[in-house]
C-alpha positions in Angstrom: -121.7 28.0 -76.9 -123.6 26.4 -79.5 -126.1 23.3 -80.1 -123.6 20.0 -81.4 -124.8 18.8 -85.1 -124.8 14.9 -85.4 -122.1 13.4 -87.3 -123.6 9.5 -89.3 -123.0 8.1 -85.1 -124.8 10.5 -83.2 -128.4 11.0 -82.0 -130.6 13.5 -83.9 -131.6 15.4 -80.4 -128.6 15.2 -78.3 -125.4 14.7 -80.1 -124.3 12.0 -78.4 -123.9 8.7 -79.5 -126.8 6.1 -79.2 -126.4 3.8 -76.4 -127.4 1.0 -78.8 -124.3 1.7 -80.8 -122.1 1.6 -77.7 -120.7 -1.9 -78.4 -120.3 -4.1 -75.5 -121.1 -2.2 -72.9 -124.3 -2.2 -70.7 -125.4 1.5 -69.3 -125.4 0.1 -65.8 -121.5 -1.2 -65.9 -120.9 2.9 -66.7 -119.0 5.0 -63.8 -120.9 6.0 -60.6 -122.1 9.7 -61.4 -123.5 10.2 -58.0 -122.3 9.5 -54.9 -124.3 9.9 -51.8 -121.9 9.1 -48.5 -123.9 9.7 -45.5 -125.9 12.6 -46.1 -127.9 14.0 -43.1 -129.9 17.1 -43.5 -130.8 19.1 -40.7 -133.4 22.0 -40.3 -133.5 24.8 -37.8 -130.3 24.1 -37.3 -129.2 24.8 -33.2 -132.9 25.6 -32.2 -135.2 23.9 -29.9 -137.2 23.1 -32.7 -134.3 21.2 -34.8 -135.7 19.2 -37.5 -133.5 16.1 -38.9 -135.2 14.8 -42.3 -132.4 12.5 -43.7 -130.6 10.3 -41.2 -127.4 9.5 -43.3 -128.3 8.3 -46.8 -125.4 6.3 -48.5 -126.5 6.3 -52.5 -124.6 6.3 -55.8 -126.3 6.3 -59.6 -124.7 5.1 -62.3 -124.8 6.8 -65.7 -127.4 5.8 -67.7 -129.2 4.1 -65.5 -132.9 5.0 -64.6 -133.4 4.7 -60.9 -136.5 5.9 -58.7 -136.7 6.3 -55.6 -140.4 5.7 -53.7 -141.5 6.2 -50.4 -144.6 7.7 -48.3 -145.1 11.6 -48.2 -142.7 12.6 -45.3 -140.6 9.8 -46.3 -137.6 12.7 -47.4 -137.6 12.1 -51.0 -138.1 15.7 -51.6 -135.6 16.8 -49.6 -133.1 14.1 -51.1 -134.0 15.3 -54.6 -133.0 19.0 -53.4 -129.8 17.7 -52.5 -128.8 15.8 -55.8 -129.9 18.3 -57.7 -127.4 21.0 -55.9 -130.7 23.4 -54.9 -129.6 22.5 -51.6 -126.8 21.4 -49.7 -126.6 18.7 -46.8 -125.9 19.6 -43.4 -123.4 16.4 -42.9 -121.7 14.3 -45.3 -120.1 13.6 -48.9 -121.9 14.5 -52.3 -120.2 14.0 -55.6 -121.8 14.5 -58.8 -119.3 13.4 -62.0 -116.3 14.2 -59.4 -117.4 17.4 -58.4 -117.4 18.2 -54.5 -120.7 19.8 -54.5 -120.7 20.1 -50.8 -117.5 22.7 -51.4 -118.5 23.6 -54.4 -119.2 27.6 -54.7 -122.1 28.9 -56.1 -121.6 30.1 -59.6 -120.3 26.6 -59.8 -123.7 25.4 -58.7 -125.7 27.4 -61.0 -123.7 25.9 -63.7 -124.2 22.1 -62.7 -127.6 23.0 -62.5 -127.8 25.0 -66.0 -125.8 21.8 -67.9 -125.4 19.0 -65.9 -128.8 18.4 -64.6 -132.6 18.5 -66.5 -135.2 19.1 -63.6 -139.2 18.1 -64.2 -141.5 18.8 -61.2 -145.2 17.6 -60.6 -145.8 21.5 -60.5 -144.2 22.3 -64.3 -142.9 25.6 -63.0 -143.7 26.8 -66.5 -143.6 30.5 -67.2 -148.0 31.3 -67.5 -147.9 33.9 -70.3 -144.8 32.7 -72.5 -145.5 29.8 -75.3 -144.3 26.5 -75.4 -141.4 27.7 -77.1 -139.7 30.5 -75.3 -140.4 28.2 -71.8 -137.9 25.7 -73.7 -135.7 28.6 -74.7 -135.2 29.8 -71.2 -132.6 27.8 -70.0 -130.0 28.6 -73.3 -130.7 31.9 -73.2 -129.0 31.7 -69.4 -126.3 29.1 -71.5 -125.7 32.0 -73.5 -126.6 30.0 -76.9 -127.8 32.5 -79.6 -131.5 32.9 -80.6 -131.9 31.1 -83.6 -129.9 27.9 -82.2 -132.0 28.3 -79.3 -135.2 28.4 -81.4 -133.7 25.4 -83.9 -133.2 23.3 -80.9 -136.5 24.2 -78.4 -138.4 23.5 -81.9 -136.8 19.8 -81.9 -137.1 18.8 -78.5 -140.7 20.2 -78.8 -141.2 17.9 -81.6 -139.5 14.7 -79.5 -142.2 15.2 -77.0 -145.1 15.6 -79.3 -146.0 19.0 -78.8 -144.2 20.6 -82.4 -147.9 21.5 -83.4 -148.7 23.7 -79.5 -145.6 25.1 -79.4 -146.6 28.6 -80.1 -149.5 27.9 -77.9 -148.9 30.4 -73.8 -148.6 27.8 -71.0 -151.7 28.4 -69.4 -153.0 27.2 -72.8 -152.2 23.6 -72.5 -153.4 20.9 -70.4 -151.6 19.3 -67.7 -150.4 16.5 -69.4 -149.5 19.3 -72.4 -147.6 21.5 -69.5 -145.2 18.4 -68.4 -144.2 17.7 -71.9 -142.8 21.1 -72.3 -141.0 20.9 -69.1 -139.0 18.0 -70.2 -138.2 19.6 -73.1 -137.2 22.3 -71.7 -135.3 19.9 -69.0 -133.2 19.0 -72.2 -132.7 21.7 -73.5 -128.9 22.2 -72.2 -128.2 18.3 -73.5 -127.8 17.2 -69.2 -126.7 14.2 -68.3 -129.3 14.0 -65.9 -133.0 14.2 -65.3 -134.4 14.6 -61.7 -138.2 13.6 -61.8 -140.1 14.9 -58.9 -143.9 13.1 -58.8 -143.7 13.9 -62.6 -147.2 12.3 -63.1 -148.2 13.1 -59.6 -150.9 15.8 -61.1 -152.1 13.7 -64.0 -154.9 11.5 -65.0 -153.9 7.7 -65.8 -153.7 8.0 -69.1 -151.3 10.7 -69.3 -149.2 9.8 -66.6 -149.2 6.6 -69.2 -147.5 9.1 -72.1 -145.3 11.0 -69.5 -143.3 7.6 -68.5 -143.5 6.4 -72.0 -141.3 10.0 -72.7 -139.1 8.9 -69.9 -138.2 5.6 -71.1 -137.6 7.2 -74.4 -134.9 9.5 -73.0 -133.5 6.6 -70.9 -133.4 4.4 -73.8 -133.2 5.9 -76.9 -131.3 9.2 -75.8 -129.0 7.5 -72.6 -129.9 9.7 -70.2 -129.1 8.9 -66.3 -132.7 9.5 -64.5 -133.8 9.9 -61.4 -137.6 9.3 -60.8 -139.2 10.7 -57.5 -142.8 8.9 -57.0 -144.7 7.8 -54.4 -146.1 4.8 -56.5 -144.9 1.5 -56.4 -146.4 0.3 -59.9 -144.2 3.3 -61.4 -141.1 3.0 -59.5 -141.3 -1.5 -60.7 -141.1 0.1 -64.9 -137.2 1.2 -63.6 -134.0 -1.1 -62.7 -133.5 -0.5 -59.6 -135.8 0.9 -57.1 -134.4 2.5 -53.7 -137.2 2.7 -50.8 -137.3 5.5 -48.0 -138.7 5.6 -45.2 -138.5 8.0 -41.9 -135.2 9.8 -43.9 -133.3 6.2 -44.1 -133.0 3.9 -46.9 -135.4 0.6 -46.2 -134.7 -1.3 -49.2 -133.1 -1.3 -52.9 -134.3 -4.0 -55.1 -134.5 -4.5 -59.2 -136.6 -3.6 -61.3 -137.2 -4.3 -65.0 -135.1 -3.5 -68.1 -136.9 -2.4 -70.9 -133.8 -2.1 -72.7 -132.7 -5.5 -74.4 -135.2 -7.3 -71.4 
């Protein structure tokens, strides 16, 4: 497997082509590439203490859009999350994820959606302490199987997409916070997914740099087409996004629009 070189149509980063040159057609007409159909998620399964977080949660994304969904803590969004992004599966109901059963999917087959498919960014980094900047954006083509010097060509550009060429030989536990989530959306694209789950991305972070973190986000969503899905408790964060699903008590209470960026 090896990194895709841009042909005089194609985006620098990804390889794809730009959504601006896509003529005609508006990322939210695109097919649905989630599909939510009454998920319920159960805990403790058969005990007296049985724990039911989500209560049957019809959703579907379309590509390219840039969706969040907000809600209180306890709300389930976390749990939801786990669930699109296949680290978990639901105890009832249909997912499909770009026509993939992922409720009967096996596995291996997981770990792959996972590894290509979907970029993940967590309020927490989950950055590697003692590896640079660098290697933490390596880490997920080295388990693609890409070779070192394409892995190091490509971790070096989507360093440089999020500002951090000049830190990148710089150890994790070298960078600030705002430093830290930079490299973990680089190193979310570093397998070119299709999707981004955002959990409380800027949950840990000072105004300001929460400020740069979204201003990445809409830069993938726009620039590079990406389908993202942004976790937050924050209702000023959740309006930047075009549509904007609200959960409360494991249901869905209310989807309304957002704002475009885009062509707005």
């Amino acid at each position: 497997m090896s990194v895709k070189r841009k042909n005089s149509h194609e985006n620098t980063v990804t390889g794809k082509e730009h959504p601006a040159e896509r003529e005609g057609v508006k990322k939210n007409i695109y097919k649905n590439v989630i599909e939510l159909r009454h998920i319920i998620k159960r805990f403790f399964i058969g005990q007296p203490n049985e724990l039911e977080i989500l209560h049957g949660i019809d959703l579907t994304v379309k590509e390219g859009e840039f969706l969040s969904i907000v809600g209180e803590s306890g709300s389930g969004k976390s749990t939801l999350m786990n669930i699109i992004g296949a680290l978990d599966r639901p105890t009832e109901g249909d997912y499909f994820l770009d026509d993939t059963d992922i409720c009967k999917a096996k596995d291996k087959k997981l770990s792959e959606i996972r590894n290509q498919k979907i970029g993940f960014v967590f309020q927490t980094y989950n950055l590697l302490a003692r590896q640079t900047a660098l290697s933490n954006v390596e880490l997920p083509m080295l388990y693609a199987g890409i070779r070192k010097p394409e892995r190091i060509e490509r971790a070096k550009e989507l360093l440089s997409l999020v500002g951090m060429g000049e830190r990148m030989e710089h150890k994790s536990d070298e960078l600030s916070g705002g430093q830290k989530q930079r490299v973990a959306i680089a190193r979310a694209m570093a397998n070119n997914p299709s999707i981004i789950l955002a959990d409380e991305p800027t949950g840990s972070l000072d105004s300001k740099t929460g400020r740069l973190i979204m201003d990445i986000f809409h830069r993938l969503h726009e620039e590079e087409g990406k389908t993202i899905v942004f976790i937050t408790h924050s209702p000023e964060l959740a309006k930047e996004t075009e549509r904007i699903v609200t959960l409360a008590d494991g249901v869905i209470v209310d989807e309304s629009r957002g704002r475009e960026r885009l062509g707005a």
